[in-house]
C-alpha positions in Angstrom: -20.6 -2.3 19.6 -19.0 -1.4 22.8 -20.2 -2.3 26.4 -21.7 -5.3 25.3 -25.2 -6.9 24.7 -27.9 -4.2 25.3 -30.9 -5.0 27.8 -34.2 -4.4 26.3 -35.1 -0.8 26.0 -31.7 0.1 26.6 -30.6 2.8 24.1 -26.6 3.5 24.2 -24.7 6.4 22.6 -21.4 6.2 21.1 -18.8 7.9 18.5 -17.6 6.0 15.7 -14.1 6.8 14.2 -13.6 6.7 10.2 -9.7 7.6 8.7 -9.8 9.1 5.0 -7.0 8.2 2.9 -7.4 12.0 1.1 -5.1 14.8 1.0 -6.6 17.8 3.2 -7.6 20.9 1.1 -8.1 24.7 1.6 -11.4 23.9 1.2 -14.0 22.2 3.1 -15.4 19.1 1.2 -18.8 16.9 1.7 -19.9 12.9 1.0 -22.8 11.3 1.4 -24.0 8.0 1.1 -22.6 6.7 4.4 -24.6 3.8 5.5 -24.8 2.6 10.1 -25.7 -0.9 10.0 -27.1 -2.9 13.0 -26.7 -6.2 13.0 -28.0 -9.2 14.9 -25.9 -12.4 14.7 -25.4 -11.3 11.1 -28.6 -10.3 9.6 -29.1 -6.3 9.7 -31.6 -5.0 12.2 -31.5 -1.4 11.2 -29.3 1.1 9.2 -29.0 5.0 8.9 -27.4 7.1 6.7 -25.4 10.2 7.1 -23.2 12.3 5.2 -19.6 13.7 6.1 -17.5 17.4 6.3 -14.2 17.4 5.8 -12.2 20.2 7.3 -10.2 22.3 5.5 -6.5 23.1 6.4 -7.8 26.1 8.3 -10.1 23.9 10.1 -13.2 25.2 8.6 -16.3 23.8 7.9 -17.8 25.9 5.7 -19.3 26.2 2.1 -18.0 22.7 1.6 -17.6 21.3 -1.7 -18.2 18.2 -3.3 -15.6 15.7 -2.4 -14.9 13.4 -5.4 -12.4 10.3 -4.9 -10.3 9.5 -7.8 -10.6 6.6 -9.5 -7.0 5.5 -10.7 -4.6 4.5 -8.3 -1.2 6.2 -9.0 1.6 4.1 -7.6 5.7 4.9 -8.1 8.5 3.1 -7.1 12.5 4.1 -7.0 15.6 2.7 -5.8 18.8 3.2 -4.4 22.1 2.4 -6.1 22.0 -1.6 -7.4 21.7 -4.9 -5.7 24.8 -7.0 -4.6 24.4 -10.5 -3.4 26.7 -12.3 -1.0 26.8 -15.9 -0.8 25.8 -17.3 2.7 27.2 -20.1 4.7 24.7 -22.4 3.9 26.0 -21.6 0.2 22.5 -19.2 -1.5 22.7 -15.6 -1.7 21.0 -13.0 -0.2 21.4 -9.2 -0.6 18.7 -6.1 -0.3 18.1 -3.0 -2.1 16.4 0.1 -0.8 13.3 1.0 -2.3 10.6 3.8 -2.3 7.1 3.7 -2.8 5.1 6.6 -3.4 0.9 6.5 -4.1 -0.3 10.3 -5.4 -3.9 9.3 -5.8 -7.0 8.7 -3.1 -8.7 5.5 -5.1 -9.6 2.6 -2.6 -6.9 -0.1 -2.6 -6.3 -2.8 -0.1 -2.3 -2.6 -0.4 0.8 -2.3 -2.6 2.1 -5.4 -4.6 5.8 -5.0 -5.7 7.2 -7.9 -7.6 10.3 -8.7 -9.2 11.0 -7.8 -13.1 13.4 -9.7 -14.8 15.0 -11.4 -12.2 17.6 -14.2 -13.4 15.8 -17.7 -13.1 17.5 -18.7 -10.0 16.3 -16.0 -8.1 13.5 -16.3 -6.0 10.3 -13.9 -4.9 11.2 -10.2 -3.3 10.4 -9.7 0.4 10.5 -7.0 2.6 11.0 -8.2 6.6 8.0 -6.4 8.1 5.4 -8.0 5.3 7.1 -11.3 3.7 6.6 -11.5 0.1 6.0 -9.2 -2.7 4.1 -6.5 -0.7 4.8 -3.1 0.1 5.0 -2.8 4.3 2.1 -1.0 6.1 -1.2 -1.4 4.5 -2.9 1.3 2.8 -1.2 4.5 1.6 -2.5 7.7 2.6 -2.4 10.4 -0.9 0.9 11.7 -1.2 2.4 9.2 0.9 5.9 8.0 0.4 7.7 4.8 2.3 11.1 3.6 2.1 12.3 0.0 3.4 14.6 -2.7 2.7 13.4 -5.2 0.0 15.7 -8.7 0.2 16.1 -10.7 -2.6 17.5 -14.3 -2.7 19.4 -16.5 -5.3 20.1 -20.5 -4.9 24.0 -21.5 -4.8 24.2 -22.4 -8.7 23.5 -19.1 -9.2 26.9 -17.5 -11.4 29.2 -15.0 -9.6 29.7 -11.6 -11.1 27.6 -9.3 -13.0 23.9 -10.5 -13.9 23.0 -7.4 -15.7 20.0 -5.5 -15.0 16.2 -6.8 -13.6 14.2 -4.4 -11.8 10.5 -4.3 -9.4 7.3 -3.3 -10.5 4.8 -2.0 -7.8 1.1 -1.9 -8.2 -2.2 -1.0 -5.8 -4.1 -4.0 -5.5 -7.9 -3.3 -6.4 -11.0 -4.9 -7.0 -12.4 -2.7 -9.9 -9.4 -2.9 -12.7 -8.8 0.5 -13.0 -5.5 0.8 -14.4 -2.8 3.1 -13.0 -3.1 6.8 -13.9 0.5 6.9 -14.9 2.1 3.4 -15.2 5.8 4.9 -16.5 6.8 5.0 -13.3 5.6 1.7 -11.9 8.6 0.1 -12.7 12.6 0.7 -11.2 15.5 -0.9 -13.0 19.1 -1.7 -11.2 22.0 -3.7 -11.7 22.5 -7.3 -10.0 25.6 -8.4 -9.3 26.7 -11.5 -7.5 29.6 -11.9 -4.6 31.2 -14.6 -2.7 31.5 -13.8 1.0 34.7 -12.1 2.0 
């Protein structure tokens, strides 16, 4: 709570900030069940509830209607062009492919998981440089949201040189409840992997 402890009897107003991962409609929407808790070194002192408006792209407030959040996440993922790898001085290889993530859904998730399909067995785990492994960078995708960014992949020295054929990545919102993903054709993007010594 901001400015601090409170001295008895004090009473202290303040504005709380909340972000809603929803696309805005031309309609006004309403929630309730929102819960303020108080708490105490941990244990809750006191809670209210409230309900929310959400504004419609005219700004208006009016004759809201209910908002309902959807329940399946609804994740895509496309690439661009194939994946070469160049061996590197110290004798692996390393190359990156660009990839885009798209979530067209408002269900809860904490973030996006994107692994490697097929990958040859000398390859290790997809990373991205802004989140390390197998995750999608920036948290949370807002409904309709689209991000593209570099994913690297890595192969030890024995690894053969040429063409590997074809492996692709899978990407996924990561969830508590196990709802599966509203439309899971297009969870998965295939390329071609081929293998280069250094020039």
């Amino acid at each position: 709570m901001p400015g601090g402890e409170l001295s008895p009897g004090e009473q202290r107003a303040f504005t709380i900030d909340f972000q809603v991962l929803t696309t805005v409609q031309p309609y006004a929407m309403k929630a309730g069940n929102g819960e303020a808790v108080i708490k105490v070194d941990g244990t809750k002192v006191t809670d209210e509830t409230f309900t929310t408006r959400f504004r419609s792209t005219t700004g208006s407030l009016a004759n809201p209607q209910r908002y309902v959040q959807d329940r399946q996440p609804d994740a895509a993922v496309t690439v661009s062009g194939d994946l070469t790898l160049v061996r590197q001085p110290e004798g692996y290889f390393e190359g990156h492919l660009p990839v885009t993530v798209r979530y067209d859904s408002d269900a809860p998730h904490g973030m996006m998981s994107i692994v490697g399909v097929n990958l040859p067995a000398t390859f290790g785990y997809p990373w991205s440089l802004e989140c390390s492994h197998e995750c999608v960078p920036g948290g949370e995708f807002m409904e309709g949201e689209q991000r593209t960014f570099d994913l690297y992949f890595s192969a030890s020295a024995d690894t053969p040189v040429g063409d590997l054929g074809q492996a692709g990545v899978e990407v996924s919102a990561v969830r508590r409840d196990g709802y599966p993903d509203s439309d899971p054709a297009d969870n998965v993007a295939t390329f071609s992997i081929t293998t280069t010594e250094a020039a």
